[in-house]
C-alpha positions as CSV (number, residue, x, y, z in Angstrom):
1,X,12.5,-0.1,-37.0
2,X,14.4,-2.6,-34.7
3,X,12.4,-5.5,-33.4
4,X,11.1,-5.2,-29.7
5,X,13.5,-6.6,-26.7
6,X,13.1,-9.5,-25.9
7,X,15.1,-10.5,-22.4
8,X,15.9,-8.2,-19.4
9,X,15.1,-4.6,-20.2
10,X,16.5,-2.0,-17.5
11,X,14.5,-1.1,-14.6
12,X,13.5,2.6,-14.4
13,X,14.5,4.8,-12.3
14,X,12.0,5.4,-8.8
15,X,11.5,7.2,-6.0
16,X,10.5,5.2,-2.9
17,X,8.6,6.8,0.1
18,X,8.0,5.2,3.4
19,X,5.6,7.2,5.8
20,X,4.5,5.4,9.3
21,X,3.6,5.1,12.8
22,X,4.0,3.4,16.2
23,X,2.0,0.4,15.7
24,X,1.8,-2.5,18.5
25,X,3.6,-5.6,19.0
26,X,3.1,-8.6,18.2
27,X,2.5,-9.6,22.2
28,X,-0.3,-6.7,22.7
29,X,-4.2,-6.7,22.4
30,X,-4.0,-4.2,19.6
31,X,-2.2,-6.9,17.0
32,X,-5.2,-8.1,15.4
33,X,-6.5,-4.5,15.1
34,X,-3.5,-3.6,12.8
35,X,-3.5,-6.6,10.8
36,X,-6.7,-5.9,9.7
37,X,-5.9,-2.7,8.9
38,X,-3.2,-3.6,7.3
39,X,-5.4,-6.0,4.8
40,X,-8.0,-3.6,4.0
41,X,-5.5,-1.1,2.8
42,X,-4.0,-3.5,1.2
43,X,-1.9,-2.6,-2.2
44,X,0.4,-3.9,-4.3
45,X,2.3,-2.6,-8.2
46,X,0.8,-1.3,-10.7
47,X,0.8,-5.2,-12.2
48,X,0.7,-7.7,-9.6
49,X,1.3,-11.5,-10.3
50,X,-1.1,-12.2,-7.3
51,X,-4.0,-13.5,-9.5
52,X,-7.3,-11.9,-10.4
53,X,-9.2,-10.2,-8.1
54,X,-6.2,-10.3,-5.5
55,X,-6.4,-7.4,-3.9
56,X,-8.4,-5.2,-6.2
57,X,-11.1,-3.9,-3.6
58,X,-8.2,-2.3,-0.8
59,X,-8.2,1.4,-0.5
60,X,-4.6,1.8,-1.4
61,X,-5.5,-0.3,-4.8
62,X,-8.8,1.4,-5.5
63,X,-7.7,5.1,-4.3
64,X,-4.3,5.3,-5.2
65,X,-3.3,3.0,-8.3
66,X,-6.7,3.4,-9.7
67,X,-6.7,7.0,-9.6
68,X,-2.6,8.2,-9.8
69,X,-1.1,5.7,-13.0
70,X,2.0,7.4,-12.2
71,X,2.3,5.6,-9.1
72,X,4.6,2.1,-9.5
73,X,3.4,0.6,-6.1
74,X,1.1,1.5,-3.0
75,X,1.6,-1.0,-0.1
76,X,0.7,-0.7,3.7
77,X,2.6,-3.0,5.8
78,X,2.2,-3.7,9.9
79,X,5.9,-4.5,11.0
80,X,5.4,-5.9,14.9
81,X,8.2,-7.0,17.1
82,X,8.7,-8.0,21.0
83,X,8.1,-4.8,22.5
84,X,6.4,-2.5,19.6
85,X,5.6,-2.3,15.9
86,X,5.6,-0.3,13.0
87,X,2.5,0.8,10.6
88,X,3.8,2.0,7.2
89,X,2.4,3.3,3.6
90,X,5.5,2.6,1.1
91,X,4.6,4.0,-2.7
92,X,7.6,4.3,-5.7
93,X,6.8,6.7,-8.6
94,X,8.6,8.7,-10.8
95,X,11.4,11.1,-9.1
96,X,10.1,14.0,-10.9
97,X,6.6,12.5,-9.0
98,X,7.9,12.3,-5.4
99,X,6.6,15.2,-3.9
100,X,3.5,14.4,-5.4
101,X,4.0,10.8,-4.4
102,X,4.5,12.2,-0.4
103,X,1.6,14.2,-0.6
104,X,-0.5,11.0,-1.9
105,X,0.3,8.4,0.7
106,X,0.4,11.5,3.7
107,X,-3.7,11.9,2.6
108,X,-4.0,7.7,2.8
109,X,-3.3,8.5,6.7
110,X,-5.5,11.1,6.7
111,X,-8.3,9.6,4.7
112,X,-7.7,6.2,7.6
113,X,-8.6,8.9,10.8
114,X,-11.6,10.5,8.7
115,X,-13.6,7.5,6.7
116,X,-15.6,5.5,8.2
117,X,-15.0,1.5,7.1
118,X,-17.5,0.0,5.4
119,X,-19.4,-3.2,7.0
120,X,-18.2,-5.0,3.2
121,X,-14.3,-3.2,3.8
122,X,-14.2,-4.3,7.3
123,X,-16.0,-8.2,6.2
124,X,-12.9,-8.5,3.2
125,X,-10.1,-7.9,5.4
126,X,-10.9,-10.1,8.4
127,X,-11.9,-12.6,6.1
128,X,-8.4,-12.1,4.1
């Protein structure tokens, strides 16, 4: 058997899926609001070089990666500008995964209008 690679080794081959909403700018009351939002979803890759613990109790680590290892990544990120912003849920799997991938972050928006935040969730990610 041949020895294993050692170097660059080819990237495989994902599907990327970016789902979001109107979020606020960075001049309106409602900033803060989605930057903590932002933090206590949270996410990251399936390895992240962010050191332990980092980011290991969000919801998009603990109910996505945690739960779907076919998932690559899982990040929420707030995007504000001037005059508005933009709130998305970005995840890469598999493309023989990506319907499954849409159907995974759609419930992450879902799951944000129906579950209550803990008093620990909501501490971590103003604290963040």
């Amino acid at each position: 058997s041949a020895p294993p690679t050692i170097g660059p080794q080819e990237l495989p081959t994902l599907t990327h899926v970016a789902i979001g909403f109107q979020s606020s700018s960075h001049q309106d009351d409602d900033y803060v609001k989605f930057c903590v939002l932002n933090t206590l979803m949270g996410g990251g890759g399936s390895f992240s070089a962010g050191g332990p613990g980092k980011g290991m109790y969000t919801r998009l680590y603990l109910q996505v990666l945690n739960r779907y290892h076919w998932m690559y990544s899982a990040l929420a990120l707030n995007h504000p500008y001037q005059d508005t912003g933009l709130f998305t849920i970005n995840g890469s799997s598999h493309p023989n995964q990506g319907w499954d991938l849409v159907q995974v972050l759609i419930k992450q928006f879902k799951d944000m209008l129906h579950t209550d935040i803990s008093h620990g969730e909501l501490e971590r990610a103003k604290t963040q």
